[in-house]
Every structure is written in C-alpha cells, then in structure tokens.
C-alpha positions as MATLAB code, in Angstrom:
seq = 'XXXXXXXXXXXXXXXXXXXXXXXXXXXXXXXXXXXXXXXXXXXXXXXXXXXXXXXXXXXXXXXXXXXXXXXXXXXXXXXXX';
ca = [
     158.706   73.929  107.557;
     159.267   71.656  105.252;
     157.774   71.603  101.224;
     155.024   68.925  102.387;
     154.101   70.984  105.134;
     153.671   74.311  103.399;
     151.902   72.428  100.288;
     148.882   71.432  103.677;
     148.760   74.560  105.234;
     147.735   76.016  101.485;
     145.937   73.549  100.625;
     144.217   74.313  104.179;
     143.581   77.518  103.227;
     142.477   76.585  100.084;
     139.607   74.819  101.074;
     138.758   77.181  103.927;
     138.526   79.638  101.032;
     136.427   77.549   99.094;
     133.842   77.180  102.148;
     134.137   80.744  102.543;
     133.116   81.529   98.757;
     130.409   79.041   98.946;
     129.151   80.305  101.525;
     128.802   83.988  100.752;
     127.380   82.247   97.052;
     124.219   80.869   98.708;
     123.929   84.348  100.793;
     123.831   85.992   97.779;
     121.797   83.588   96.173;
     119.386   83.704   99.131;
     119.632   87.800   98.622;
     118.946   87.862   95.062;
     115.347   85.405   95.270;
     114.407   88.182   98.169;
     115.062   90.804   96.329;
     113.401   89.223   93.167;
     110.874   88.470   95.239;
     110.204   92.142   97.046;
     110.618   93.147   93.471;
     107.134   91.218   92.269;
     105.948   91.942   95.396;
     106.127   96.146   94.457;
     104.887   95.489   91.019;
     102.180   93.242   91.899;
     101.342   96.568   94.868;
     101.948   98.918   91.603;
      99.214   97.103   89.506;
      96.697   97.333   92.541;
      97.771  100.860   92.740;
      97.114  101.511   89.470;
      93.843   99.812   88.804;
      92.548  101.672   91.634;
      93.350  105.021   90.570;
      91.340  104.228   87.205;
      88.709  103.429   89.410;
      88.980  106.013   91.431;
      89.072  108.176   87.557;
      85.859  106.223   86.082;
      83.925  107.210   89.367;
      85.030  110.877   89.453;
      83.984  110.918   85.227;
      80.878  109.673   86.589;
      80.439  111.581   89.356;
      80.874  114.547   87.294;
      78.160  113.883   84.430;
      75.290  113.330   87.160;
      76.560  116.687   88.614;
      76.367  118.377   85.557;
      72.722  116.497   84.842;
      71.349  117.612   88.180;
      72.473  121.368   87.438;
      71.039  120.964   83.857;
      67.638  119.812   86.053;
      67.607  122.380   88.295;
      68.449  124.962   85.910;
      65.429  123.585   84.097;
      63.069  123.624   87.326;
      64.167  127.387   87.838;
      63.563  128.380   84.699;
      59.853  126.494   84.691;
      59.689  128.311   87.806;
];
C-alpha cells in the first residue's frame, strides 16, 4: 500500500466517522426535544394535578362548614324539642 493509498482509506474512514457522529447528533437531538417535550408534558399533568387537589380541598372546607351548620341546626331543633 502505498502513502496515497493509506492517506484514502483514512480519509475514508474519516468521513464515514463524520456521518456516523452526525448521525447519532440528530438522534440525540431528536431525543433531547422528546424528552423536553415529555418533560412539559408532566409539568403541564402536575399543574392539573395540583389545581385539582385545591379543588378537591376548597370543596371538602366547604363541605365541612355546612356539616357542622346542619349539626348546629339540629342540635338547635332537639333542644326546641
């Protein structure tokens, strides 16, 4: 093999390489906007989450004070009783 010969087949690999690495680059790149994008996805899912459980909190507050006025009413009824 002669000097010219060895300087191609590098250079061939060299460039197979370089499709290689560019390659794997836009797989990551095409990993990393999916996982940025399951990541908003989860918060966004979070956030719903969230908003209903203080919902869920507001309603059980609530639920609680008529409870407590319909024991102070029939307390009251008994005792008019």
């Amino acid at each position: 093999m002669t000097t010219q010969d060895d300087i191609a087949a590098v250079a061939g690999q060299l460039a197979d390489l370089t499709r290689t690495v560019e390659e794997m680059e836009k797989k990551l790149t095409t990993l990393g906007e999916r996982a940025d994008r399951q990541q908003e996805r989860s918060n966004n899912q979070q956030e719903r989450t969230e908003t209903q459980q203080e919902r869920i909190d507001m309603a059980a507050r609530e639920l609680a004070e008529v409870i407590e006025r319909l024991q102070a009413a029939a307390d009251a009824l008994r005792a008019s009783i």
